[in-house]
Residue frames as a rotation matrix with the C-alpha (Angstrom) as fourth column:
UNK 1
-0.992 0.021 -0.123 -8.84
0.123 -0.019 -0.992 4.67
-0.023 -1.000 0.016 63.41
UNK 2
-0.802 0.568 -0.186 -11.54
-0.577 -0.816 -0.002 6.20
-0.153 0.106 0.983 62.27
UNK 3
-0.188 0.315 -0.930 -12.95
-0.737 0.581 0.346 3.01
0.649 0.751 0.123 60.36
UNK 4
-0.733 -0.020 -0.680 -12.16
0.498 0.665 -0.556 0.44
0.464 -0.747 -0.477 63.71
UNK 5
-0.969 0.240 0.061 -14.03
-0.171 -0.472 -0.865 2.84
-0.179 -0.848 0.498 65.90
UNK 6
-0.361 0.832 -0.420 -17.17
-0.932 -0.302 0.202 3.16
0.041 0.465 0.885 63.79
UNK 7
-0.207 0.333 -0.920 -17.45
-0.423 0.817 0.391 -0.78
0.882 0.470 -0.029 63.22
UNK 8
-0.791 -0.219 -0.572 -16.98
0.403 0.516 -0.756 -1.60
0.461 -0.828 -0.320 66.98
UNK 9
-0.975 0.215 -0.053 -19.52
-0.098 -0.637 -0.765 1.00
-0.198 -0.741 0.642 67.67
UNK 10
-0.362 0.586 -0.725 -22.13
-0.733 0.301 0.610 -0.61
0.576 0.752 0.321 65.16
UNK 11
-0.352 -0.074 -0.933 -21.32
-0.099 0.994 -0.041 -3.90
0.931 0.078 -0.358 66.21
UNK 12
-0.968 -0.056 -0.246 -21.70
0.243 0.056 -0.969 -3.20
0.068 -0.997 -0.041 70.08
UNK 13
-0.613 0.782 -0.114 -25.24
-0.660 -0.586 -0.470 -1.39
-0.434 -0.213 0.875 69.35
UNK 14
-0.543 0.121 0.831 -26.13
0.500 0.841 0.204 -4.91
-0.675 0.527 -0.517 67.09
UNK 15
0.823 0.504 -0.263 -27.24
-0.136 -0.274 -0.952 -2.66
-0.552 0.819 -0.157 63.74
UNK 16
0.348 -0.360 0.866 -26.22
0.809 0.581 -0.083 -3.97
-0.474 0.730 0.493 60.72
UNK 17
-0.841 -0.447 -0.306 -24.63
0.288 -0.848 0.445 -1.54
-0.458 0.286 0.841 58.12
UNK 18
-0.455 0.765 0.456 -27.92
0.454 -0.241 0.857 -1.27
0.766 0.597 -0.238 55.98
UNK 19
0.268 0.710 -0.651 -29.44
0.926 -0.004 0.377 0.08
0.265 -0.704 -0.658 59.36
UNK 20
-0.215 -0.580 -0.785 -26.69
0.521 -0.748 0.410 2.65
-0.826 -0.322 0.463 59.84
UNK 21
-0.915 0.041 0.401 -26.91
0.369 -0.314 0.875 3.56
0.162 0.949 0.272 55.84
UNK 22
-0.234 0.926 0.296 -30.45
0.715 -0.043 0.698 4.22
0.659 0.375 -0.652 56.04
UNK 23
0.618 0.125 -0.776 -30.12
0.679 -0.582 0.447 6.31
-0.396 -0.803 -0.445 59.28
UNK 24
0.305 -0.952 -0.035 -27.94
0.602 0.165 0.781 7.95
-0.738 -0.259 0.623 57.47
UNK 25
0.518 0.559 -0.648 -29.20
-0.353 -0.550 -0.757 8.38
-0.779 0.620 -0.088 54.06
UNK 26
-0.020 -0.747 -0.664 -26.03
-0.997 -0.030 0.064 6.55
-0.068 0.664 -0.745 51.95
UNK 27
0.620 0.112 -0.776 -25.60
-0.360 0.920 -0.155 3.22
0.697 0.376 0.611 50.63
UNK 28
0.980 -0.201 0.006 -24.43
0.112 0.569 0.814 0.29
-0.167 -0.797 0.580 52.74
UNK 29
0.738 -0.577 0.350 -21.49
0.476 0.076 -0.876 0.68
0.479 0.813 0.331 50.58
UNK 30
0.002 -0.319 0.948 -20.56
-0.355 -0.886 -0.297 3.73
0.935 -0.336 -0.114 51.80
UNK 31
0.777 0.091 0.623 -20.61
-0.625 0.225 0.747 2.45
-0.073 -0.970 0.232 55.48
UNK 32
0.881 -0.434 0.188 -18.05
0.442 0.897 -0.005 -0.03
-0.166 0.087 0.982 54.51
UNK 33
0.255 -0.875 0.412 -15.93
0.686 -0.137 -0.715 1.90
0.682 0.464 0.565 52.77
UNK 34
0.362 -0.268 0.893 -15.92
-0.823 -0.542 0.171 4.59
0.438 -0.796 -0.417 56.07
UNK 35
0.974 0.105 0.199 -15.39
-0.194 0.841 0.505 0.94
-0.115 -0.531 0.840 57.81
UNK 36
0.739 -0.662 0.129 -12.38
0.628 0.606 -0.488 0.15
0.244 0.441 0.863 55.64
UNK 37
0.042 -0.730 -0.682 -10.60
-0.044 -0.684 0.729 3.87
-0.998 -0.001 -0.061 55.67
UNK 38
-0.431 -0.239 0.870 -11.38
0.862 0.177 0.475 4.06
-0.267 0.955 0.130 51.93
UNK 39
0.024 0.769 0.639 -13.74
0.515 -0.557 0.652 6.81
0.857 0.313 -0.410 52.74
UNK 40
-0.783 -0.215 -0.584 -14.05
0.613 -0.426 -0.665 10.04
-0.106 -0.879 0.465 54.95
UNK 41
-0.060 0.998 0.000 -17.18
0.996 0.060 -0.059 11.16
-0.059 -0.004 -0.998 56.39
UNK 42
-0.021 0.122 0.992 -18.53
0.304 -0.945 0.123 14.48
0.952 0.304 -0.017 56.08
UNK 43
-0.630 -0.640 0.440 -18.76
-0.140 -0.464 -0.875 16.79
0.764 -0.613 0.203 59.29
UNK 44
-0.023 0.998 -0.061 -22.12
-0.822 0.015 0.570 16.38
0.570 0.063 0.820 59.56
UNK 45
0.554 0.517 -0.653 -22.14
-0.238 0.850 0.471 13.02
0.798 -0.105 0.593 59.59
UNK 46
-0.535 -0.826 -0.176 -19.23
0.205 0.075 -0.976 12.76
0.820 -0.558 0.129 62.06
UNK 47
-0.888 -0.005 0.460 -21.41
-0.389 -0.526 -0.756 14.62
0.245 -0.851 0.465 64.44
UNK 48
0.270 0.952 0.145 -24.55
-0.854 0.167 0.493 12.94
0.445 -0.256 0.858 63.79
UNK 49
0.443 -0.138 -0.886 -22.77
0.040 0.990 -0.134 9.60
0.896 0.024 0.444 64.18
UNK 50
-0.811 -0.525 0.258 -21.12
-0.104 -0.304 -0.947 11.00
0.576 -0.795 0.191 67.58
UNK 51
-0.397 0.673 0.624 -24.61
-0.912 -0.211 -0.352 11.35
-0.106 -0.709 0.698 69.10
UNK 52
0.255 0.890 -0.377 -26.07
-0.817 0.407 0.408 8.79
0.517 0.204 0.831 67.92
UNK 53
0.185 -0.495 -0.849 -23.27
0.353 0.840 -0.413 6.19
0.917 -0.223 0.331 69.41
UNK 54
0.984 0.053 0.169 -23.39
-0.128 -0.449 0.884 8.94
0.123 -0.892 -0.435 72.61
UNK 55
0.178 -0.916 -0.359 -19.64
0.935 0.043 0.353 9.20
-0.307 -0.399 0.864 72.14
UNK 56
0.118 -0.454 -0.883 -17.31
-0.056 -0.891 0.451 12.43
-0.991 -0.004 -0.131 71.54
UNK 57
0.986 0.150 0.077 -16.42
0.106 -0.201 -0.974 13.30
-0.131 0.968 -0.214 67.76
UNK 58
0.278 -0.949 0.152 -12.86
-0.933 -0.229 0.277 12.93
-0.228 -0.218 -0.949 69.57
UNK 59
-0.022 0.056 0.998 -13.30
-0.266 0.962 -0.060 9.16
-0.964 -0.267 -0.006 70.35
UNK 60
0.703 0.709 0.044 -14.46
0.015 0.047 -0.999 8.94
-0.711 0.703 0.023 66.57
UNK 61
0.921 -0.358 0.156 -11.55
-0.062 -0.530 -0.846 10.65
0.385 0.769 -0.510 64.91
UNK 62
0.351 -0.864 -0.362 -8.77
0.793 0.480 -0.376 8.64
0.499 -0.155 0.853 67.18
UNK 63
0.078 -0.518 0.852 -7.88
-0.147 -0.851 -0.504 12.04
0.986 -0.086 -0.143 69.14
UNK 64
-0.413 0.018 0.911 -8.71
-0.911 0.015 -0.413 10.65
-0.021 -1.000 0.010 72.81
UNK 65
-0.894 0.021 -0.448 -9.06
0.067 0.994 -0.089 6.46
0.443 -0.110 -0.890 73.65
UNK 66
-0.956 0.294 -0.020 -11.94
0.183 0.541 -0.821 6.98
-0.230 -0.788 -0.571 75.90
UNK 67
-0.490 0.786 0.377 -15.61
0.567 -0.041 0.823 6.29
0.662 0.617 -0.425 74.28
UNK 68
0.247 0.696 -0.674 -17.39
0.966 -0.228 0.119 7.90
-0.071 -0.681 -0.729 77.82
UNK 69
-0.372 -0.390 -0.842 -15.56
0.656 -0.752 0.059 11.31
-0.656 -0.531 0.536 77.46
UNK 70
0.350 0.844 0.406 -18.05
0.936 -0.336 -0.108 13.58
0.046 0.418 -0.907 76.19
UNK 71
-0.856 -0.417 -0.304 -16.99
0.498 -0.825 -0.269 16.93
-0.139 -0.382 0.914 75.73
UNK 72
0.300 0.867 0.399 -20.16
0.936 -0.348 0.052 18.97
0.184 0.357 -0.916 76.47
UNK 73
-0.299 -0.130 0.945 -20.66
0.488 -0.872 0.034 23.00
0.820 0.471 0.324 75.76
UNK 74
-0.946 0.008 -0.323 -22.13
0.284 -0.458 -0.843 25.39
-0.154 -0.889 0.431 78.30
UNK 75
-0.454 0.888 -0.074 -25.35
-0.882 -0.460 -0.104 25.84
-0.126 0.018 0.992 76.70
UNK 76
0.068 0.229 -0.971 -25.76
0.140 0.962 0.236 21.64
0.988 -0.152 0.034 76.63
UNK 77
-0.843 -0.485 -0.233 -25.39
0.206 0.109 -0.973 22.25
0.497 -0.868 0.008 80.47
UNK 78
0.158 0.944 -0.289 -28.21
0.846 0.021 0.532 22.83
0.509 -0.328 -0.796 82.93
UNK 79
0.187 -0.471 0.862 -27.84
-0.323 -0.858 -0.399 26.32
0.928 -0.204 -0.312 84.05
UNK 80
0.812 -0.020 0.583 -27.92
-0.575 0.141 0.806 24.94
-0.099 -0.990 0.103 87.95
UNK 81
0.697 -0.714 0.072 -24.41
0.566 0.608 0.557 22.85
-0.441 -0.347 0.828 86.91
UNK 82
0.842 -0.488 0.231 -22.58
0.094 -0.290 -0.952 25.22
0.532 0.823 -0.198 84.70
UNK 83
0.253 -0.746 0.616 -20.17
-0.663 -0.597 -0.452 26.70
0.705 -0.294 -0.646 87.63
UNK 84
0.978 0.145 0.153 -19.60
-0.201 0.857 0.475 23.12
-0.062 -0.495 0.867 88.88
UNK 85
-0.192 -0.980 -0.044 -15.60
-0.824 0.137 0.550 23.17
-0.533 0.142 -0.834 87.90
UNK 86
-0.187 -0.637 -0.748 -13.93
-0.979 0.181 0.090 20.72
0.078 0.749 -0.658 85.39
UNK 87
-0.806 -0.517 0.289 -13.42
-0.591 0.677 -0.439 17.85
0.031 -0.524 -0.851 87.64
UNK 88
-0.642 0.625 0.444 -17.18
0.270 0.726 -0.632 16.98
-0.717 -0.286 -0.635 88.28
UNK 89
0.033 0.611 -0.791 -18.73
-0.973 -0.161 -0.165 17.85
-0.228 0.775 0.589 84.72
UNK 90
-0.469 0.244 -0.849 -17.92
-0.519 0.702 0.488 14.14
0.715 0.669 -0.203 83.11
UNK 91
-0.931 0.170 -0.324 -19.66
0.330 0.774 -0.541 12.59
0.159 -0.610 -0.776 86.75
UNK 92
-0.422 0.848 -0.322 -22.57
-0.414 -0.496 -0.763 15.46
-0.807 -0.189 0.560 86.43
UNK 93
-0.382 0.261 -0.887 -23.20
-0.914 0.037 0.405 14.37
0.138 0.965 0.224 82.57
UNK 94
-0.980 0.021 -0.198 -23.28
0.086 0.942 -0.324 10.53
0.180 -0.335 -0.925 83.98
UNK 95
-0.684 0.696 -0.219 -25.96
0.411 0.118 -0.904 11.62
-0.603 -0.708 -0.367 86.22
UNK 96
-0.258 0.530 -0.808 -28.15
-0.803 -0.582 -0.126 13.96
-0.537 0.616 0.576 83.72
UNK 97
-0.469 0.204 -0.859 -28.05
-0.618 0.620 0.484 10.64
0.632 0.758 -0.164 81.58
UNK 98
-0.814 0.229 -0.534 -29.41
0.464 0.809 -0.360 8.36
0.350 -0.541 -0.765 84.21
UNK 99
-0.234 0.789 0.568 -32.36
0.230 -0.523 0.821 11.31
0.945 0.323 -0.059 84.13
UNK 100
-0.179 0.147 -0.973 -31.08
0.892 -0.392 -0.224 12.50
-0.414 -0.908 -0.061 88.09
UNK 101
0.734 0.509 0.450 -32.87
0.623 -0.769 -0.146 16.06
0.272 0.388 -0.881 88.15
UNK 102
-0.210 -0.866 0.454 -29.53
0.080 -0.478 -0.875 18.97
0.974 -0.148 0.170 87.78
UNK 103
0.619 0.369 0.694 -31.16
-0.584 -0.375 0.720 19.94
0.525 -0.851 -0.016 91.51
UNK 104
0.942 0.324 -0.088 -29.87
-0.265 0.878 0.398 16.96
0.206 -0.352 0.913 92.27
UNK 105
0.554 -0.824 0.114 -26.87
0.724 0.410 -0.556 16.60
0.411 0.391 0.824 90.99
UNK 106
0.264 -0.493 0.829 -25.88
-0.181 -0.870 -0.459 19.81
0.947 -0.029 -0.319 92.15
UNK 107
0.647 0.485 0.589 -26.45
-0.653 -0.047 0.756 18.51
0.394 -0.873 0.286 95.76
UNK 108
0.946 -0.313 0.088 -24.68
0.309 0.950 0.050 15.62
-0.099 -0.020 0.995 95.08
UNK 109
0.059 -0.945 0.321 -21.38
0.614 -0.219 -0.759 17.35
0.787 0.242 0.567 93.93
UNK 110
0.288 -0.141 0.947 -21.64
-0.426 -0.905 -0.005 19.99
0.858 -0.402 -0.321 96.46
UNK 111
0.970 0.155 0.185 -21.28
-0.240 0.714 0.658 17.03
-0.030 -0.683 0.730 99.09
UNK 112
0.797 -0.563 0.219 -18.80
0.591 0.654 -0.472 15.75
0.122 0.506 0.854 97.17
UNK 113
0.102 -0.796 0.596 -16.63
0.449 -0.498 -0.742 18.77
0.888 0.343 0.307 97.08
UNK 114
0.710 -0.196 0.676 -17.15
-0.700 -0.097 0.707 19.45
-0.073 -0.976 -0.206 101.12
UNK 115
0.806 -0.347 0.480 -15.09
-0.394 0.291 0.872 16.13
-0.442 -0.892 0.097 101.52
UNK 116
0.464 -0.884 0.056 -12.31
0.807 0.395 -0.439 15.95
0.366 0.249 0.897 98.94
């Protein structure tokens, strides 16, 4: 799983394995063989290779299908969204990426949660 995910996520960003290796610090080799499932990455690299593709370290490791679900901490949060509930963290994160200011966002969910 581990090996499909990684190559699709390469391939979709259009960097070759020597590009990934070198970000990386390991031979192209070694990208392949994580490619193949002959190899398992280190934690590290799991996590660097999570941010860098801006997916979960779930998505990565086959534990959850969906590349957008991000599972973010409470100190990755903007204090003004922390006590936003469950429901509108993975549509606040959206916005935070698209560089809307938390003020914002906060405004925006609070709307939101007058009319569901």
């Amino acid at each position: 799983m581990f090996g499909s995910r990684l190559k699709h996520l390469r391939s979709k960003k259009k960097i070759t394995q020597q590009e990934l290796a070198e970000l990386l610090n390991v031979s192209p080799s070694t990208i392949g063989m994580y490619e193949q499932g002959r190899r398992d990455p280190d934690t590290n690299t799991i996590k660097f290779l999570a941010n860098y593709f801006n997916v979960s370290t779930d998505y990565l490791l086959g534990i959850v299908d969906d590349p957008d679900v991000i599972r973010v901490t409470g100190d990755q949060v903007p204090k003004e969204l922390r006590n936003i509930g469950v429901e509108y963290l993975t549509l606040a994160k959206e916005m935070q990426d698209k560089e809307i200011p938390p003020e914002d966002i906060k405004k925006i969910l609070d709307v939101l949660k007058k009319h569901t």
